[in-house]
C-alpha positions as CSV (number, residue, x, y, z in Angstrom):
1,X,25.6,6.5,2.2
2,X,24.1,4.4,-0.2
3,X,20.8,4.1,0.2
4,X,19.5,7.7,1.7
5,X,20.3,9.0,-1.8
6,X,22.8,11.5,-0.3
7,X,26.0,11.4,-3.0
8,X,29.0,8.8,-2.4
9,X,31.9,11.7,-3.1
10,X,32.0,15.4,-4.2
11,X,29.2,18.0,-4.7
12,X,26.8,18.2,-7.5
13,X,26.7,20.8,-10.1
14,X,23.9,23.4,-10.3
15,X,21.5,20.7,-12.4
16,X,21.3,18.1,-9.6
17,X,23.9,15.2,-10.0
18,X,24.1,15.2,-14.0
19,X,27.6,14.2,-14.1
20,X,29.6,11.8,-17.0
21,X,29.1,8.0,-16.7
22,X,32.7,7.9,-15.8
23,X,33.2,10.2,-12.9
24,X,33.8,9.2,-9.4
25,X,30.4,11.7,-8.7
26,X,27.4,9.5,-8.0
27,X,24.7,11.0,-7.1
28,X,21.7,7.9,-6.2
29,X,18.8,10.2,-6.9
30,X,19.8,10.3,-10.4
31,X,19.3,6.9,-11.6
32,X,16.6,6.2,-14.2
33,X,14.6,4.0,-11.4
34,X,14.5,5.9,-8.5
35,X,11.2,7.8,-9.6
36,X,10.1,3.8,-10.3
37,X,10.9,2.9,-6.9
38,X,9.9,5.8,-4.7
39,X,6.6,5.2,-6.2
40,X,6.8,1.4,-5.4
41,X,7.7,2.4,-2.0
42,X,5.2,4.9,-1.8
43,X,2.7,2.3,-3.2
44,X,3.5,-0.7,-1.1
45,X,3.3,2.1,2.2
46,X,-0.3,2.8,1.4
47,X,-1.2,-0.9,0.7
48,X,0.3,-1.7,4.2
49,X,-1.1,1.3,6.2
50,X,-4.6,0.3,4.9
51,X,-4.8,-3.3,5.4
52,X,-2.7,-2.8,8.6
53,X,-4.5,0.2,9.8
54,X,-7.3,-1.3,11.6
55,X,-4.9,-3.9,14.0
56,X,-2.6,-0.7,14.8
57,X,-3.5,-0.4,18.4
58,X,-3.3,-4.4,18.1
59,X,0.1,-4.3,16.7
60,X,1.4,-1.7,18.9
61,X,0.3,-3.5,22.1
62,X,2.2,-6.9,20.8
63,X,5.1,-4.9,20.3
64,X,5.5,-3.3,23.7
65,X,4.5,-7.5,24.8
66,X,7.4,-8.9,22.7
67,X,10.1,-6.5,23.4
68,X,9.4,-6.7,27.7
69,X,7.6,-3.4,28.0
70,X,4.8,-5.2,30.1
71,X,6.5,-7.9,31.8
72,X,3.6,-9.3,33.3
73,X,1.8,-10.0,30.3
74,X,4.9,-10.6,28.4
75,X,5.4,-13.5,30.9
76,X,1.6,-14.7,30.3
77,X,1.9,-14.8,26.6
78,X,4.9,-16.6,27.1
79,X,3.6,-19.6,29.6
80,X,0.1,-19.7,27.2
81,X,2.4,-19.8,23.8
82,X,4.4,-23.0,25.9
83,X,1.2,-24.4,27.2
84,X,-0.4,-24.0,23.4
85,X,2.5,-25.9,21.7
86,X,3.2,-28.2,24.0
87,X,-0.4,-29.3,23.8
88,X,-0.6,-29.9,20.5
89,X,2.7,-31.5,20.3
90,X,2.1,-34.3,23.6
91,X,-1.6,-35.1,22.1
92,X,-2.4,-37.1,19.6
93,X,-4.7,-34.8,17.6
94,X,-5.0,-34.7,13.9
95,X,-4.6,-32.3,11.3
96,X,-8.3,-32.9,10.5
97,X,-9.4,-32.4,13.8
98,X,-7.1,-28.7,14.1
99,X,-8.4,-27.8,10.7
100,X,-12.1,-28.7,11.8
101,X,-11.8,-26.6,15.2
102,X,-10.4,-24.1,13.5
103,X,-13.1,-23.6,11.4
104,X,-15.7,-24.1,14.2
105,X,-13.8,-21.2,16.0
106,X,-13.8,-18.8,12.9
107,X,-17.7,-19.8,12.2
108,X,-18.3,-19.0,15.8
109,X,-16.9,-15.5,16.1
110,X,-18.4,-14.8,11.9
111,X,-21.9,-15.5,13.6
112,X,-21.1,-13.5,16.8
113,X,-19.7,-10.3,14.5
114,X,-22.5,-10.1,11.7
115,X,-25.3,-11.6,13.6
116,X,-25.4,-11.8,17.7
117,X,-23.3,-8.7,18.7
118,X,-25.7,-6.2,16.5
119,X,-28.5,-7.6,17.9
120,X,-27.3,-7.7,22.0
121,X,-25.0,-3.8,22.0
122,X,-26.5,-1.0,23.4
123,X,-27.0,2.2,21.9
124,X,-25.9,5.3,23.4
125,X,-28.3,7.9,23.2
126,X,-25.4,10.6,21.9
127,X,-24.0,7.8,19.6
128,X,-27.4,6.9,18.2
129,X,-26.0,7.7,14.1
130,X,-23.4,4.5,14.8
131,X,-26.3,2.2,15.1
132,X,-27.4,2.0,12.0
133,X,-29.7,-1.0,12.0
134,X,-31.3,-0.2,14.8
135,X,-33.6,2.6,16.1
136,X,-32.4,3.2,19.9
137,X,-35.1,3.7,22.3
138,X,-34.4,6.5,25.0
C-alpha cells in the first residue's frame, strides 16, 4: 500500500516506524515530508471547497447528467452540446465576433445580478433581514 501510509512489510516498534535506513521496514508516515504534504493537501482541500462551494449543487447535478443518472437531460445536453459546436464550426463567425458576444452575454447577466434583479425580487415578509437594500412593505 503505498500511498495510505499503511507500512510495505513488518510491524513497527513501540515509537511509530523509527526503524534503520537499511531495513526492509518502511513505514510512509515517517518521512520528513509527510507533515509538509498533509498540510498541502489539507491546504489545497480548503482552497477547493471554498471556491467550489457555492456551484456544489451545480456540480452535483452535472455529475448525475454526465454519468446517465437523468437520461433525459443527459440526452438534451448532449443534442444542445452537438447543436452548439456544430454551429460554430459550419458558420463562418470570427474570433472577434465570439469574443464580442461573449462579452455582451457576461455584461448582460453583471447588470441583471448587481442591478435589475435587486430592484424586481420580492421580499418575503418572514425573510425581510435577506433584503438588505430594501425596506419590504407588508
Amino acid at each position: 500500500m503505498v500511498h495510505t501510509g499503511a507500512k510495505e512489510e513488518g510491524t513497527s516498534t513501540e515509537q511509530g516506524c523509527s526503524v534503520p535506513h537499511g531495513s526492509s521496514l518502511v513505514c510512509l508516515r515517517s518521512r520528513p515530508c509527510s507533515n509538509d504534504r498533509d498540510s498541502q493537501v489539507r491546504a489545497v482541500t480548503a482552497a477547493l471547497q471554498s471556491r467550489l462551494g457555492p456551484y456544489e449543487r451545480l456540480l452535483t447535478y452535472l455529475q448525475a447528467v454526465l454519468v446517465w443518472e437523468k437520461p433525459v437531460q443527459c440526452v438534451l445536453l448532449y443534442a444542445l452540446v452537438n447543436l452548439v459546436f456544430w454551429f460554430f464550426a459550419l458558420t463562418s463567425l470570427r474570433l472577434l465576433f465570439l469574443v464580442a458576444s461573449g462579452l455582451a452575454v457576461a455584461v448582460f447577466v453583471d447588470t441583471w445580478r448587481t442591478k435589475i434583479w435587486p430592484e424586481i425580487r420580492v421580499c418575503l415578509a418572514n425573510l425581510s433581514s435577506v433584503c438588505s437594500e430594501r425596506v419590504c412593505e407588508e
